[in-house]
C-alpha positions in Angstrom: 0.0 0.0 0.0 1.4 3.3 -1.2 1.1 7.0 0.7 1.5 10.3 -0.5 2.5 12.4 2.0 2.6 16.7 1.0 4.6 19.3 3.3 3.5 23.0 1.9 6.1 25.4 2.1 8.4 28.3 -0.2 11.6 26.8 -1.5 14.5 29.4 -1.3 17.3 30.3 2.0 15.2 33.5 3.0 11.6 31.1 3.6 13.3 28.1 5.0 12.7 28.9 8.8 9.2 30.1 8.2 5.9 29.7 10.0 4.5 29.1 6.3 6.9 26.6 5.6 5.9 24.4 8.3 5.1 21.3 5.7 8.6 21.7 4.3 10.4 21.6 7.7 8.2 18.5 9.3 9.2 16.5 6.3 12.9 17.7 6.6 12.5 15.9 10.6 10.8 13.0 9.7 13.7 12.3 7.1 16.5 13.3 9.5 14.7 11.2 12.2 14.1 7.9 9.8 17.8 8.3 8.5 16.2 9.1 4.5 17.1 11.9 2.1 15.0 14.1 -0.2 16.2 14.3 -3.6 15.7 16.8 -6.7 13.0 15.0 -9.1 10.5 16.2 -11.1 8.4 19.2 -9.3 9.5 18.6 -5.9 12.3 17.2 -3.7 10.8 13.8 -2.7 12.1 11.0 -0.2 10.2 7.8 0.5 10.4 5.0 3.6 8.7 1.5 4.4 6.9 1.7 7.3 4.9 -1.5 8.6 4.2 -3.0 5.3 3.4 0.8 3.5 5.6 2.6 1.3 5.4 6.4 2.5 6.2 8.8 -0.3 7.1 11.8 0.9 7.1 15.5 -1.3 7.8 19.0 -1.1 6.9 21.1 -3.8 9.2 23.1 -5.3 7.0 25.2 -7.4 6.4 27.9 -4.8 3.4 27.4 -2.3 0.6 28.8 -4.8 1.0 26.4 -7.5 1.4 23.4 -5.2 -0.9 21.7 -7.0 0.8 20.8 -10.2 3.6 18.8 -7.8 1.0 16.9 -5.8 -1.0 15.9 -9.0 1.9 14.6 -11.1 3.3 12.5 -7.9 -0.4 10.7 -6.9 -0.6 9.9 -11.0 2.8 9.0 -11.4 3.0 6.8 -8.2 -0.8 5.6 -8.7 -1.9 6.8 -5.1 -5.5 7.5 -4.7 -6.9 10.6 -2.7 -7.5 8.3 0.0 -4.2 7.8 0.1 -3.1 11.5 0.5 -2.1 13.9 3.3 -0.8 17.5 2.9 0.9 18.9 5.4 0.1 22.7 5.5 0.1 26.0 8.7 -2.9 27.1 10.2 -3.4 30.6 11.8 -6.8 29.7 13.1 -5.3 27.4 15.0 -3.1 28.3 18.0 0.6 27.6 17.8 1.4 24.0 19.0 -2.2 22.6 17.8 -3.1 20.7 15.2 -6.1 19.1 13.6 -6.7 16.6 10.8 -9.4 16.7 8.3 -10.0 14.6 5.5 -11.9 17.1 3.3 -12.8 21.1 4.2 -12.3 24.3 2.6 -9.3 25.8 1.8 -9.4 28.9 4.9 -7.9 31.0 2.8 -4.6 29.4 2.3 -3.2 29.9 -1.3 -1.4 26.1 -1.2 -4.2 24.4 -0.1 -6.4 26.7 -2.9 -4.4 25.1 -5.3 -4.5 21.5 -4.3 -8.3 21.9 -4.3 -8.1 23.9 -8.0 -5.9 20.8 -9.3 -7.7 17.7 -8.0 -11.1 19.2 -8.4 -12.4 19.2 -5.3 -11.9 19.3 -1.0 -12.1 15.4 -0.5 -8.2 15.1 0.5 -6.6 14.4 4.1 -5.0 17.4 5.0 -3.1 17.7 8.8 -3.5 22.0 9.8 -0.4 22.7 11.9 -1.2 25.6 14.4 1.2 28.5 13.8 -1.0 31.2 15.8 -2.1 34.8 14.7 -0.4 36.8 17.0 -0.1 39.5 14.9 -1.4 43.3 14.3 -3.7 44.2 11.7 -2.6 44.3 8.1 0.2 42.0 9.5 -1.1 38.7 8.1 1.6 38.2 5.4 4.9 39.5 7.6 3.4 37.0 9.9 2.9 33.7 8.3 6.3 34.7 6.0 8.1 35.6 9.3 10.4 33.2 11.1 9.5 31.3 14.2 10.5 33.1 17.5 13.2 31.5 19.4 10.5 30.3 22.3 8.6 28.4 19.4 11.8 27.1 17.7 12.4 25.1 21.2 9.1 23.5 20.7 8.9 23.0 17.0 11.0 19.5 17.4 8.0 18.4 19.8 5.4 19.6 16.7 6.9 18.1 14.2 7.4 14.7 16.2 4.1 14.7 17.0 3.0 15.2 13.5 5.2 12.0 12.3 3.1 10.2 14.6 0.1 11.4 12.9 1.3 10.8 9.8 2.3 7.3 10.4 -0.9 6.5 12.1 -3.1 7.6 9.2 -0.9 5.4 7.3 -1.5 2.2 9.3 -4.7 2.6 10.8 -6.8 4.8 8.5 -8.2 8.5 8.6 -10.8 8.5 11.0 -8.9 6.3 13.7 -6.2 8.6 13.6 -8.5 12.0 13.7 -10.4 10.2 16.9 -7.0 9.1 18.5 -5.1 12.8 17.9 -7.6 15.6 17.0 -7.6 16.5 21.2 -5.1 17.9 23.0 -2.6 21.1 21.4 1.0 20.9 22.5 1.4 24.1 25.0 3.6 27.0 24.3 
């Protein structure tokens, strides 16, 4: 059984340590905690691992965060994965920083990634995991925000986050979407 799993992020030095680029740097922990590399293919940087009888593809888009769409619908046709079989990876100002929540289908909230996903696959019926990056920000701040790097207080707990988040991502790879969301859709992480 085959898994795509989908971290949303910018690709370039100056986005790396981004709240937007959460996707990006989960996947970049998963692969340095698993011992795998990501490697330059076609649309994305992608890595893959076997984990209890699945094969986990893993990608990161490298066509910019608004037209990650095109990445995520050449790997599922290229591999052969179905939308069941999908996850992206993607932050969340609704939610607070530390939190997360799986859905497996929902509007895009705004976010241009997920927008595009939806544009691309032609509709909202895909597993995506919302990775709480907070809003604590003025007024016409939005985009400094979200493109802004993580403070140093949340850059001691992002390890936490993002093992947390391999957890999830394994678990909706073994035991299925709505097992996982019952199991892990509780409790946020605190600050």
């Amino acid at each position: 059984m085959k898994f795509l799993i989908v971290g949303l992020g910018n690709i370039g030095a100056e986005y790396e340590l981004t709240r937007h680029n959460i996707g990006f740097l989960t996947l970049d922990r998963i692969a340095d905690n698993n011992q795998i590399s990501f490697r330059k293919e076609r649309l994305a940087d992608k890595a893959e691992l076997k984990h209890k009888g699945r094969v986990i593809h893993f990608i990161k888009p490298n066509t910019y965060m608004n037209l990650s769409g095109k990445a995520v619908a050449y790997w599922m046709q290229d591999l052969k994965i179905s939308k069941e079989n999908l996850l992206v990876l993607v932050d969340d100002i609704a939610l607070p920083f530390g939190s997360w929540r799986m859905r497996t289908q929902g509007s895009s909230a705004g976010h241009n990634g997920l927008k595009n996903v939806e544009a691309v696959l032609g509709g909202q019926d895909y597993a995506r995991l919302r990775l709480g990056i907070g809003n604590e920000y003025a007024k016409g701040q939005q985009v400094d925000y979200v493109l802004g790097n993580f403070s140093s207080s949340e850059m001691e707990v992002l390890p936490s986050i993002m093992d947390k988040a391999e957890e999830i991502i394994f678990s909706f790879c073994t035991i299925g979407a709505e097992r996982t969301m019952n199991h892990f859709n509780t409790s946020p992480m605190k600050k």
